[in-house]
C-alpha positions, 0 to 999 in steps of 0.5 A, spaced: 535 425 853 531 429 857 527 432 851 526 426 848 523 424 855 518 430 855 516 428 849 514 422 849 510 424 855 507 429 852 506 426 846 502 420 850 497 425 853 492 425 846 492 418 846 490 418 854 484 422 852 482 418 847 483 411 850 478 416 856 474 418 851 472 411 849 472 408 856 467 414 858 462 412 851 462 405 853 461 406 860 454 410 858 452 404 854 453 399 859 446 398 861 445 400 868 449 406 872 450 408 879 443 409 882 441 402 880 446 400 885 445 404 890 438 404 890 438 396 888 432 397 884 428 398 891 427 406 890 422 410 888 422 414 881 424 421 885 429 418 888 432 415 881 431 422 879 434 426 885 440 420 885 440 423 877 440 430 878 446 428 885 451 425 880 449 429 874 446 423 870 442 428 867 446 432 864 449 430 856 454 426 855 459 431 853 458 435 859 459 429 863 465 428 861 467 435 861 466 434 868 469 429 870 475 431 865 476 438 869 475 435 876 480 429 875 485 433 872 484 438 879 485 430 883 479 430 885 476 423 883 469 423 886 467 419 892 466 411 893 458 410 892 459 403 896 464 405 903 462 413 902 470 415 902 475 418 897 477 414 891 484 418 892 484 416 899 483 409 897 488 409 892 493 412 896 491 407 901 493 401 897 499 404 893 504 401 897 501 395 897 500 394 890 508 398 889 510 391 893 507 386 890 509 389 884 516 390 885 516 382 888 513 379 881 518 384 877 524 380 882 522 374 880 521 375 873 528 378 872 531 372 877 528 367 872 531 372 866 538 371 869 538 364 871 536 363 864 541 367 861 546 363 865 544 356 865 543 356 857 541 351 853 540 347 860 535 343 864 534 349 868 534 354 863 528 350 859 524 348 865 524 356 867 523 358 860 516 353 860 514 355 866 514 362 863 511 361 859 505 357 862 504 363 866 503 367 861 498 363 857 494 361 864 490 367 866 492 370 873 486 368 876 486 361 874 494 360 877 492 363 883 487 359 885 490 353 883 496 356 887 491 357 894 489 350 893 496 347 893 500 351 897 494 353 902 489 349 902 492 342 902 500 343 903 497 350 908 504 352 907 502 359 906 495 364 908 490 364 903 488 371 904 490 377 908 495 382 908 500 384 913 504 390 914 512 390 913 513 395 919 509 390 922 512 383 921 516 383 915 516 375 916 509 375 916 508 380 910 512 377 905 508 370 908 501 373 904 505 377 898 508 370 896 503 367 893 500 373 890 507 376 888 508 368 884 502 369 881 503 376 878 511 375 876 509 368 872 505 373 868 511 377 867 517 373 867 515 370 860 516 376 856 521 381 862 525 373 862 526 374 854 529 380 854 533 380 861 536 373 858 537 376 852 541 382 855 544 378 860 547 372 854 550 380 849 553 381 856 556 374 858 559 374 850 
């Protein structure tokens, strides 16, 4: 089993490098760079230049890719043009709360699966599944602000930003992850709510 594993993640490691390969190219050919958004088209022709030379925009492609290939895979992620900090900082600074919100949208998914599972062939199980799958086909953006309008603006159930921490007050942390946590888990409950029902009617039977 272990080998099997090993040889998956092995056997990803290509397709990441082509999947980057092909961001970086289409990056390049994007109008625009970082210099035209540090600078706001406010800068001289020097200070393009120095910007260029700076962050190596003037170097081939391939260089740059190479460059940025060798300092990613040595964690070095380069420096946030707009707050001047580390991007590994940044996303070290915001994994745990992407971990929660992920972990509560995947409860709900799997809580959707197993009622359905249990209230098979019911008006329970057929309002769940319709459900799903609308969160499914809205987009997440959409069903979240429709989800800010109702349950914030209007019912004012619920803050419509923010974030507390959970050592902090875990009531209010679990007060702000709600409505993002039901917005991300309706776009994963249609497809981990099938295969948790599935699993859960083979079992049942």
């Amino acid at each position: 089993m272990g080998s099997y594993i090993i040889r998956k993640i092995i056997g990803i490691i290509p397709l990441l490098l082509i999947v980057s390969i092909i961001m970086f190219l289409f990056m390049n050919l994007l109008p625009g760079n970082v210099v035209d958004s540090i600078l706001s088209e406010g800068g001289t022709v020097e200070q393009q230049q120095k910007l260029m030379e700076r962050y190596g925009l003037d170097l081939p492609i391939y260089v740059q890719y190479w460059t940025w290939l060798t300092n990613f895979v040595r964690g070095d992620m380069g420096v946030s043009h707009f707050s001047g900090q580390e991007v590994s900082e940044r996303l070290a600074e915001r994994f745990p709360v992407t971990l929660e919100l992920i972990l509560i949208s995947i409860i709900i998914a799997i809580t959707v699966g197993l009622i359905c599972a249990v209230k098979r062939n019911k008006p329970t199980d057929y309002v769940l599944s319709t459900i799903s799958m609308v969160g499914v086909a809205m987009p997440a953006f959409w069903l979240g602000m429709l989800l800010i309008m109702l349950v914030s603006v209007k019912l004012q159930w619920l803050p419509a930003s923010g974030f507390v921490k959970f050592s902090v007050d875990p009531i209010e942390n679990l007060k702000t992850m709600i409505l993002p946590s039901v917005t991300l888990g309706l776009s994963l409950a249609a497809p981990i709510a099938r295969q948790t029902r599935s699993a859960m009617l083979d079992a049942l039977s």
